[in-house]
C-alpha positions, -999 to +999 in steps of 0.1 A: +000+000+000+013+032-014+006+069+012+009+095-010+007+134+003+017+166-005+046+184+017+059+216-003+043+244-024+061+271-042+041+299-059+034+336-065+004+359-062-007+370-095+004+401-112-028+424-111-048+440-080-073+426-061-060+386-058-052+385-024-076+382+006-075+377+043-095+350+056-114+355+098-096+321+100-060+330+099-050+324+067-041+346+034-059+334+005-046+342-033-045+336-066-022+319-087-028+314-125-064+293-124-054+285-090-067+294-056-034+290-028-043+287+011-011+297+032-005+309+065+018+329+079+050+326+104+038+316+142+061+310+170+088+282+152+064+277+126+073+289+092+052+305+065+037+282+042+012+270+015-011+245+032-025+239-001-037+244-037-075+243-053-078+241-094-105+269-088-107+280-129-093+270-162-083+303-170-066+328-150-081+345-118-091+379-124-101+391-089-109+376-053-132+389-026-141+375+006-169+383+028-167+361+060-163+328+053-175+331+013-150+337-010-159+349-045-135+346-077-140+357-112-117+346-141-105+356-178-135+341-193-158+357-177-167+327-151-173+338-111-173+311-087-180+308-047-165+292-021-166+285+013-139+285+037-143+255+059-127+254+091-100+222+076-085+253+057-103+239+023-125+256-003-159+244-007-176+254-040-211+268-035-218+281-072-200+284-104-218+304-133-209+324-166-212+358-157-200+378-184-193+350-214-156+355-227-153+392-210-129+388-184-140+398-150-127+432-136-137+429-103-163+403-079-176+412-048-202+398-023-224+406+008-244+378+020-264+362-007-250+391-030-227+389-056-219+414-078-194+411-109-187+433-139-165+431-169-156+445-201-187+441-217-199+472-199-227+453-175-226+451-136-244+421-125-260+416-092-270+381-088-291+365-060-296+332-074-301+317-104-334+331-113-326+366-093-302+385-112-301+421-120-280+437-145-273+477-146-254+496-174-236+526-170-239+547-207-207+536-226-190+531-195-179+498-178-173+494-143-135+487-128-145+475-093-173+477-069-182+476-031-211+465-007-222+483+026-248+474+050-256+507+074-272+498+106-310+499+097-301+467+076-300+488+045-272+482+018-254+502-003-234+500-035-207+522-050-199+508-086-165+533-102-166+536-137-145+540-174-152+580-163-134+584-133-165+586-113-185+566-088-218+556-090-239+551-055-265+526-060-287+515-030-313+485-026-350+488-025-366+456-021-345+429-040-329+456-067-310+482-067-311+514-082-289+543-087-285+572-067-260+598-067-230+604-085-197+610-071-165+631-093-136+642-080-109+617-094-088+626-125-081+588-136-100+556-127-104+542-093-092+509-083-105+505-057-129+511-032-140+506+008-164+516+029-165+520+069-192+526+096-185+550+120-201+553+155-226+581+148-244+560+121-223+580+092-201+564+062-170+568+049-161+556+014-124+557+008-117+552-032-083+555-051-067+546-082-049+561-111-045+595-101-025+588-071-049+601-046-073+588-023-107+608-016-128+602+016-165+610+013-188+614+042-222+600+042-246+615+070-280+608+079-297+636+075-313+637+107-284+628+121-268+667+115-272+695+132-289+727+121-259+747+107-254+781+116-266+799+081-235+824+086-211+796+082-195+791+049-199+754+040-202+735+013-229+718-002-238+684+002-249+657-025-287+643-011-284+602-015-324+599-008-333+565-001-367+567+012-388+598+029-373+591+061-335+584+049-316+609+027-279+610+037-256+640+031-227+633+009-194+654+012-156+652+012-144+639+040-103+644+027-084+640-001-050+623+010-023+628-012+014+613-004+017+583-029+033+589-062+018+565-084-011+544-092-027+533-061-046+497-067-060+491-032-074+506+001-084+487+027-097+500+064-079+487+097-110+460+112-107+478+145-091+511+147-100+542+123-075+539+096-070+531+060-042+507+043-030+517+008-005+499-013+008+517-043+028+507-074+055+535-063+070+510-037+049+523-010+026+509+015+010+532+035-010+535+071-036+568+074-050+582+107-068+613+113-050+637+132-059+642+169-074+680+161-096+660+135-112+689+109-106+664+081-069+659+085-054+625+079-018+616+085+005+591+077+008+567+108+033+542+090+049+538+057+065+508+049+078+494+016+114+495-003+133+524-015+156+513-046+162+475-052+140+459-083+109+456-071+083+479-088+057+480-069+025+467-046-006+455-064-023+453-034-023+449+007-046+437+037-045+439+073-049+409+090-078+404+111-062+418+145-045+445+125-010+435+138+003+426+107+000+439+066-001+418+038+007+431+006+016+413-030+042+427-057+045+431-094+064+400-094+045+379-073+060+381-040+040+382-007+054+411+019+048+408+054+054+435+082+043+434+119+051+460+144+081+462+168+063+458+199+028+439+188+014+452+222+015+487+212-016+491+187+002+532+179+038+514+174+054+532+140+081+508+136+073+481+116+098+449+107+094+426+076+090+390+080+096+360+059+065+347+036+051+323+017+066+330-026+071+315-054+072+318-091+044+342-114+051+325-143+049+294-152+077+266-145+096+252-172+121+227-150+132+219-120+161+198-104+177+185-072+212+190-066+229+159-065+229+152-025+189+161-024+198+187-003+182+214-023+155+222-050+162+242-080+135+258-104+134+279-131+105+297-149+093+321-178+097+346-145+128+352-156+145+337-125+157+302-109+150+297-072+160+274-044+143+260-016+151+240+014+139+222+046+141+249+077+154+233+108+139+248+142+103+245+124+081+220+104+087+236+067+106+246+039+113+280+021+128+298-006+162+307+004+178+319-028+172+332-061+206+327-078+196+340-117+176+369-122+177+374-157+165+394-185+150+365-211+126+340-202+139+306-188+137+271-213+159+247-190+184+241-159+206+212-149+222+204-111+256+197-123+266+197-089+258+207-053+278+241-063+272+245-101+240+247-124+235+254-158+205+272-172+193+283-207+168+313-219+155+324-251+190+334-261+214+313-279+238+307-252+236+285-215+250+303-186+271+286-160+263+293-125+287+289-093+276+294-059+292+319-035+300+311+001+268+327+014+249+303+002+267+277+013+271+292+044+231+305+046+223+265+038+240+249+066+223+275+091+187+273+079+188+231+069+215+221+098+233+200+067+270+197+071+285+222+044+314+198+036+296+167+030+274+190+003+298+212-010+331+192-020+342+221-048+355+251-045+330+277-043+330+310-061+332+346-044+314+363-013+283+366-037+273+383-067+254+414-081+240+426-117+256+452-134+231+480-151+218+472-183+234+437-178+224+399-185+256+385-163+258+380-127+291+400-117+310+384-091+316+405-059+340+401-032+335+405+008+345+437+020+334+452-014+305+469-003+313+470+033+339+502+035+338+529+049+344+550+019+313+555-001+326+587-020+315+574-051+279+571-037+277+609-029+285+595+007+257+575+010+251+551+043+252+512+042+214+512+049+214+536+015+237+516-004+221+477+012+187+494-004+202+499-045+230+471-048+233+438-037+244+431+000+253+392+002+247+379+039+249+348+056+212+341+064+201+327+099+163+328+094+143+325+060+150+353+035+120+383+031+109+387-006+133+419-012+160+400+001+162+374-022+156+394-052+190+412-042+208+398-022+214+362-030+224+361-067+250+335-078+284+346-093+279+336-131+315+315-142+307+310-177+288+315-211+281+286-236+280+294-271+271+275-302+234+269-308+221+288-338+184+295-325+171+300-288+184+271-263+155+243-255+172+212-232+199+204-212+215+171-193+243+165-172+260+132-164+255+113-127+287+122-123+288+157-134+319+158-161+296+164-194+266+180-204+241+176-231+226+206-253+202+209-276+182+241-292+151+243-312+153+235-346+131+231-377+158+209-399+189+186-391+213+210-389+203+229-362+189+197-344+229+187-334+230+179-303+260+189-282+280+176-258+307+199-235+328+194-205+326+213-172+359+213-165+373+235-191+336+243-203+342+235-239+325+218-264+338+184-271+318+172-303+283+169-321+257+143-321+231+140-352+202+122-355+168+143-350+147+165-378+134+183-355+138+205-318+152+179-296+125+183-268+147+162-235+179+148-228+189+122-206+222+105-193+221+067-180+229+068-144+263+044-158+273+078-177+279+052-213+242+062-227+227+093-239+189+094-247+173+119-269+134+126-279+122+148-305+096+164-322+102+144-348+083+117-334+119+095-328+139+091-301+179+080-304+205+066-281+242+075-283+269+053-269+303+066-254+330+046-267+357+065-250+366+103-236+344+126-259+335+102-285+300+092-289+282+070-316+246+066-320+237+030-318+198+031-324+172+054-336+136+049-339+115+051-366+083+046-380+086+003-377+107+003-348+088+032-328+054+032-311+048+069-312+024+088-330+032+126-321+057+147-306+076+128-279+078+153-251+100+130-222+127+104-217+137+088-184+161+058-175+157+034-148+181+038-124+201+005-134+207+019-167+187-012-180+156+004-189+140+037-202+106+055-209+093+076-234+061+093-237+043+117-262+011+136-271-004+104-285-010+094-248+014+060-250+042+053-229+065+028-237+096+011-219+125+005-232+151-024-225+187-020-236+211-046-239+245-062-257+216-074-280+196-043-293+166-020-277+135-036-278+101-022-268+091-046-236+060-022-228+031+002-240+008+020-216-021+043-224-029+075-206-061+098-202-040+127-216-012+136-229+021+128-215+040+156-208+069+147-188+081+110-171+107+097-147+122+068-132+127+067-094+158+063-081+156+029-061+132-003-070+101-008-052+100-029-013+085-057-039+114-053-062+095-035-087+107-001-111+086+029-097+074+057-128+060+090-122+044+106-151+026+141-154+000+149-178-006+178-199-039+183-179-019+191-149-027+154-132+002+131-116+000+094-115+032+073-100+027+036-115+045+004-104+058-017-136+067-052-133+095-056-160+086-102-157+054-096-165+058-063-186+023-051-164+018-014-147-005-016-115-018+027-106-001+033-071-013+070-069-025+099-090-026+134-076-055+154-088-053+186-099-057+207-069-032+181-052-005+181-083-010+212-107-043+225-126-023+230-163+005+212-179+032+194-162+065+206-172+089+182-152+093+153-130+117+148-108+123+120-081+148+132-050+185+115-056+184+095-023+158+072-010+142+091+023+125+120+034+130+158+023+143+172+055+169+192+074+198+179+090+187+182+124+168+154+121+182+117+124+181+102+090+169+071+087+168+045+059+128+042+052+108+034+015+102+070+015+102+089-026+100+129-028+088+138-063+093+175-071+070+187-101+064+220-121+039+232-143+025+255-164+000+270-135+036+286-116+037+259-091+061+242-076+054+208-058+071+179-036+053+150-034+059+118-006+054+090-015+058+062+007+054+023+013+032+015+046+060+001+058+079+027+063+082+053+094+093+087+075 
């Protein structure tokens, strides 16, 4: 009996406003691609993580709302579904309808049986149920976002900001609304919106967006204000009448002015009076009203970053208690910042904590350094990231970010524990080393012995971009830790840390800013020889050659190249494909080299000595079994065996011997078969162990009996469990055993870890285990 669960997630917020929520519950809810991601955040020893994944649409997630414990989500094609958030910290779907077909939703919002949506198409719809929906147009206009408020008499209200920079109040009479007042002030549209009940029965509706401002209007019940003196110079109110007996005066409260760029969300403290705004000019920002009151908000805490790369906040929330902010980056990461003394509800120091991150884009390979100490990923982000087990804690984290580049990632290969080699949409692979801080940084947050890993020596204190560079520059301790900083108009370290990379050795998980700048890997050399962009890459078991290959349309740009990374050149040419040659794979014994192609073949090369390599077999029509493109290749771990799969849904294995190849096995899939591999170890029963991922985003590990030539289904991960879109790469852990630091005692158990990537910008680890076993 196979137990089969899911231990690590890896993955970004997406890159647009209003996709990440706080839940009553404790968590931080956002989305990812078509996925919805449950995480929580650092408490006591406990680290930040992902406690899981739901395949919530098939297209990417717009904008997320939550109201209590119902969460609402609208996609690109116009689909909004809702949730509820259970107390297991899972997603329950209540309701899944086509809102606004193929318009993609601008914004989603809910109040109790209430949910409101609008879109492109230029309709706001108000739905109830199924045969209670209400739809309101605007003139030419479409609506950007909305929200709900429900004043203390039980009446609701609903401000809907438009195309024309204004704000339409609507309120409810019986079971539909209708509009009210109009409000204008703003330059640009407004983002968003949120509304506040104060203790005298009034309103305030704070709104911001594109012109950098954030207005405050007042809404009073009229009988609520006293007679003014007529010799007083005032101004004069908008009248929101709702009935005879409730009209509310409408004024400006404040117009706050201190970000300088677009602001995409507002959100009001759930106890005290003030507003959160995040801002896409670095800035996250805490309002108050003054103590003399008259309208006059000031800034109670600004947090953020000054310099570095990030561009900006899409958006931020308190957390329910109001102790901590929330906020989510152009590039995906999740910020955290809680106040020094968490006691102190007026403290205007705040700290930034490690969170849950990951990649925004979606992941193209991954690999585990040759010990299993680490995991290495790279993505159409433009980056590669590491991520390890953090001792002192249950968890892992992201605890480097060697390559951040200026082309989109195709490939990467563990050459070693201190070396990796990763190609973009350029013509060249780029040879990484790392420095001693990450080295250094790994033994202090895993508790694994540095010299048992790291057996090379490494490269420089760290490493740092140049402007307008592609190359990681190498720089050396002490470099940016003078005391001379002429050169910087004599600015401070702080100053200096802020713009240019500051290499530490870490202690505790790495914030988001952090990694993006700080813990870059010293690039050692550049690969050239490919004639179009660079597709896949292999390195040896032991580490001495590696295998290139590019995309290609005929058979001269299909060669396949093999260099060595000791001098890092290339050694000689293999031909044998039509086509891009899709994957490359070494036999564990280092004499084989397997090759798949979009030319429906596959080939395998033989080393006959030092750099020389013939090809002994290639498929073809007769000899093959495939039908399409061939997208994988994986060998058995005795070298004896190997798999190959392809769009036509088949898997076959492969036996090699003195005698030939021969196909021993043909298996037939639900979809198409996107990437395959080989564990490292046989079965408890003696049997090969395959895991192969599907382009639907499913994962399904199969026992294969090579007497019998049979495949018995151990386990298949669904999508919200594995990944929602197509499965990049598989790849098993090195060692037999369980992903985890060095603190722990290590213990020889049937224990997998299967680390997975896919096109919806996760990244997974898998255990799988024999019942056995005590991991």
């Amino acid at each position: 009996m196979v137990v089969a669960s899911t231990t690590f997630v890896a993955t970004g917020c997406a890159q647009r406003s209003q996709v990440l929520v706080w839940s009553p519950r404790g968590y931080i809810i956002y989305a990812s691609a078509g996925e919805l991601v449950i995480a929580h955040l650092k408490k006591a020893n406990a680290t930040a993580r992902i406690v899981g994944t739901v395949a919530a649409h098939e297209a990417d997630i717009t904008c997320l709302t939550i109201d209590g414990d119902i969460l609402r989500s609208g996609c690109a094609q116009g689909i909004v579904a809702v949730w509820r958030f259970s107390e297991n910290a899972s997603l329950e779907l209540q309701e899944k309808y086509e809102a606004h077909p193929k318009h993609p939703i601008t914004f989603c919002a809910g109040l109790g049986e209430r949910t409101v949506s609008c879109a492109s198409d230029g309709r706001l719809l108000i739905r109830r149920s199924v045969d209670k929906q209400q739809e309101l147009r605007f003139g030419s206009t479409f609506v950007l976002c909305a929200a709900f408020h429900k004043c203390t008499d039980g009446r609701v209200l609903l401000a809907a900001a438009t195309s024309n920079s204004k704000i339409e109040i609507l309120f409810e009479e019986g079971e539909e609304f209708r509009k009210g007042i109009t409000l204008t002030g703003h330059s640009d549209w407004v983002r968003s919106m949120a509304f506040r009940g104060e203790a005298d029965d009034s309103i305030i509706c704070a709104s911001a967006g594109q012109d950098s401002v954030i207005r405050l209007y007042k809404f009073q019940n009229e009988r609520n204000i006293p007679t003014p003196d007529p010799e007083e110079l005032r101004v004069r109110p908008l009248k929101l009448e709702i009935s005879k007996d409730v009209v509310f005066h409408v004024t400006v409260e404040a117009v706050l002015s201190g970000h300088e760029g677009w602001i995409h969300s507002v959100q009001w403290h759930p106890n005290a009076n003030r507003l959160l705004s995040a801002s896409i000019d670095k800035c996250l920002i805490v309002w108050e009203p003054s103590e003399g009151g008259s309208g006059v908000w000031l800034e109670k805490v600004r947090v953020g970053e000054v310099g570095g790369q990030a561009v900006g906040y899409y958006g931020a929330v308190f957390t329910n208690e109001g102790l901590r902010i929330v906020g989510h980056s152009y590039f995906g990461g999740i910020y955290v910042w809680h106040p020094e003394n968490e006691e102190n509800l007026d403290e205007t120091v705040w700290h930034p904590e490690a969170a849950v991150g990951g990649h925004f884009s979606p992941v193209v390979d991954v690999d585990w350094d040759p010990t299993g100490s680490y995991l290495i990923s790279c993505s159409s982000d433009q980056t590669t990231r590491t991520y390890a087990p953090i001792a002192g804690g249950e968890g892992y984290a992201e605890i480097g970010r060697p390559q951040v580049h200026g082309h989109n990632l195709n490939c990467l290969v563990s050459v070693s524990s201190s070396c990796f080699v990763s190609g973009a949409e350029e013509k060249i692979f780029r040879a990484f080393r790392a420095p001693i801080t990450f080295a250094n940084s790994l033994a202090n947050l895993s508790r694994y012995s540095k010299d048992k890993i790291f057996r090379e020596v490494l490269c420089e204190f760290g490493a740092g971009v140049p402007s307008l560079g592609l190359s990681n520059k190498a720089i050396e301790e002490g470099e940016l830790t003078g005391d001379s900083f002429s050169e910087l108009g004599g600015a401070t370290k702080e100053e200096i840390a802020a713009l240019i990379s500051n290499p530490v050795d870490l202690t505790q998980p790495p914030t988001e800013d952090h990694l993006m700048q700080n813990t870059l890997w010293p690039e050692i050399h550049k690969l050239y020889g490919h004639g179009f962009e660079v597709f896949a890459i292999a390195a040896n078991k032991s580490g001495t050659l590696i295998a290139t290959s590019c995309k290609a349309s005929h058979a001269d740009h299909a060669a396949i190249m093999i260099w060595d990374t000791d001098e890092w050149q290339r050694r000689c040419d293999l031909y044998a494909h039509q086509l891009t040659v899709t994957q490359l794979a070494f036999s564990p014994s280092g004499r084989y080299l397997l090759s798949v192609s979009r030319d429906r073949s596959f080939a395998v090369f033989k080393s006959n000595k030092e750099y020389q390599w013939s090809k002994v077999f290639q498929s073809n029509k007769s000899t093959g079994v495939h039908s399409r493109i061939i997208w994988a290749c994986s060998w058995s771990h005795d070298s004896t065996l190997f798999a190959t799969v392809s769009r036509d849904k088949k898997m076959a294995i492969w036996r090699i011997s003195d005698n030939g190849i021969e196909n021993i096995a043909v298996t037939g899939l639900e979809e198409s078969i996107t990437a395959v591999q080989f564990a490292p170890e046989l079965s408890p029963d003696g049997k090969y162990t395959i895991a192969s991922g599907l382009e639907n985003g499913l994962v399904e590990v199969f026992s294969f009996d090579i007497a019998t030539g049979a495949f018995e289904s151990l386990h298949k991960f669904d999508q919200s469990t594995a990944h929602s879109r197509t499965i990049r790469r598989l790849r098993f852990r090195p060692v037999e055993g369980p992903w985890q630091s060095g603190e722990k005692p290590k213990r020889r158990t049937n224990c997998l870890e299967l680390a997975s990537c896919s096109d919806d910008h996760c990244v997974k680890v898998h255990r799988i285990e024999w019942a056995a076993s005590h991991c």
